[in-house]
N, C-alpha and C positions, 0 to 999 in steps of 0.2 A: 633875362638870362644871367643877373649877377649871381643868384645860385649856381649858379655851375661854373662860375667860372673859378669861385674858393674852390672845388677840388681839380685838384694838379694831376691825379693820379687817376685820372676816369679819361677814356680816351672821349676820342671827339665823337665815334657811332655810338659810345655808352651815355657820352653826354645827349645828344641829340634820339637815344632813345627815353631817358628819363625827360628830357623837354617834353616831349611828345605825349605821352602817359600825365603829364602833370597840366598841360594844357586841353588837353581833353573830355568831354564831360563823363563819357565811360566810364571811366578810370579812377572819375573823384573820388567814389566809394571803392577802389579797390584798396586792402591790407598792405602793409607792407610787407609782410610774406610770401604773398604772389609774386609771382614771376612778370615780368613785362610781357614778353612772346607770346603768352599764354591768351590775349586779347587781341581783338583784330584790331590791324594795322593803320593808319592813317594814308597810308603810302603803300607802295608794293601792286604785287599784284595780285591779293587776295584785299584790299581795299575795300573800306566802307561798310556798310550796315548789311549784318549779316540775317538772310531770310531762308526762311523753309519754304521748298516750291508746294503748291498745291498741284497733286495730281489728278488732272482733269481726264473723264472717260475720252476714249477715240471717239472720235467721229463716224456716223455712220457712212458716209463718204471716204473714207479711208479705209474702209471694210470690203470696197467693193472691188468681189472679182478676188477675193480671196478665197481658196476653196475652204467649204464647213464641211464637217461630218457630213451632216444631211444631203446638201451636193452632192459630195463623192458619191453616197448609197443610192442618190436615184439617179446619177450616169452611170453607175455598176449596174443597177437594176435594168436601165433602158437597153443596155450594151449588151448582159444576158439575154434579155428578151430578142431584141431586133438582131444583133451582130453588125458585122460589120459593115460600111455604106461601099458605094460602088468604084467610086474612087479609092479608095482605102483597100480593095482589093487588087485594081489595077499596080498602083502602088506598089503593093507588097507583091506584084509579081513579079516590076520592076524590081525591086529590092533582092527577088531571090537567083535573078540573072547576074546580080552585081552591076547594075547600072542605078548607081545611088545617084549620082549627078541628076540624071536625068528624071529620078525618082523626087528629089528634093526639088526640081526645076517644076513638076507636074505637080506636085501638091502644094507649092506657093502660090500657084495658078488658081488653083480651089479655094487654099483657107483665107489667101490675101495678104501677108504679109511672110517675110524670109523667116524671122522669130519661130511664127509660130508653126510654120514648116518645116524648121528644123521638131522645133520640139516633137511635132507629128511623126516625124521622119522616125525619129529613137523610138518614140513610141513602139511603134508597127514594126521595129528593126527588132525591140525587145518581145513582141508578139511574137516574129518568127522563129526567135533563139529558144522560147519557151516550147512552140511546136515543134524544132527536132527535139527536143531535150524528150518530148513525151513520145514521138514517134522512137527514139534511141531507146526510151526504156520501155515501150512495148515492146519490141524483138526480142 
């Protein structure tokens, strides 16, 4: 450090960053028209040897139970076909009394879990809002 110490007029983080850059192998080759900054740091918290990530494909286990295209078109397809199950009607009779409570209580009972009861629940709630809408604009 007796280089740095002849200049009087470099503060102590200017001295302590030319240390840095001069003890480092990086940096051997760097000009002295480059900037210091402009290289990674020894310290901080962008530290260290800098890498490019390789982007690895997902797993097909992380795939699952995500809906595809192909899904949706053959539960659309099965759902045109068959309609709706029997519960799923009860339900939405529930639903059109205004006994949602007791609507969401009876179809967590079927699918198994509150999740996907609720989800069911909008489901079949946004079925019925579509059937006035078409019943409204027959009349």
């Amino acid at each position: 450090m007796e280089h740095l110490m002849s200049c009087t007029t470099l503060s102590i983080a200017e001295m302590v960053v030319q240390y840095l850059i001069k003890s480092t192998t990086w940096a051997a080759a760097a000009t002295e028209e480059q900037q210091p900054w402009l290289y990674p740091m020894a310290m901080g918290l962008s530290k260290g040897h800098k890498v490019t990530k390789n982007v690895s494909k997902l797993r097909h286990s992380r795939c699952c139970g995500c809906l595809t295209k192909h899904t949706k078109f053959v539960w659309d397809m099965i759902w045109e076909v068959c309609g709706f199950t029997c519960y799923e009607w009860r339900a939405m009779e529930l639903l059109k009394v205004s006994k949602d409570k007791r609507a969401l209580e009876f179809i967590k009972k079927r699918v198994g879990t509150h999740v996907r009861a609720k989800r069911k629940c909008e489901e079949l709630s946004n079925v019925l809002a579509t059937m006035r809408k078409a019943a409204a604009k027959k009349d």
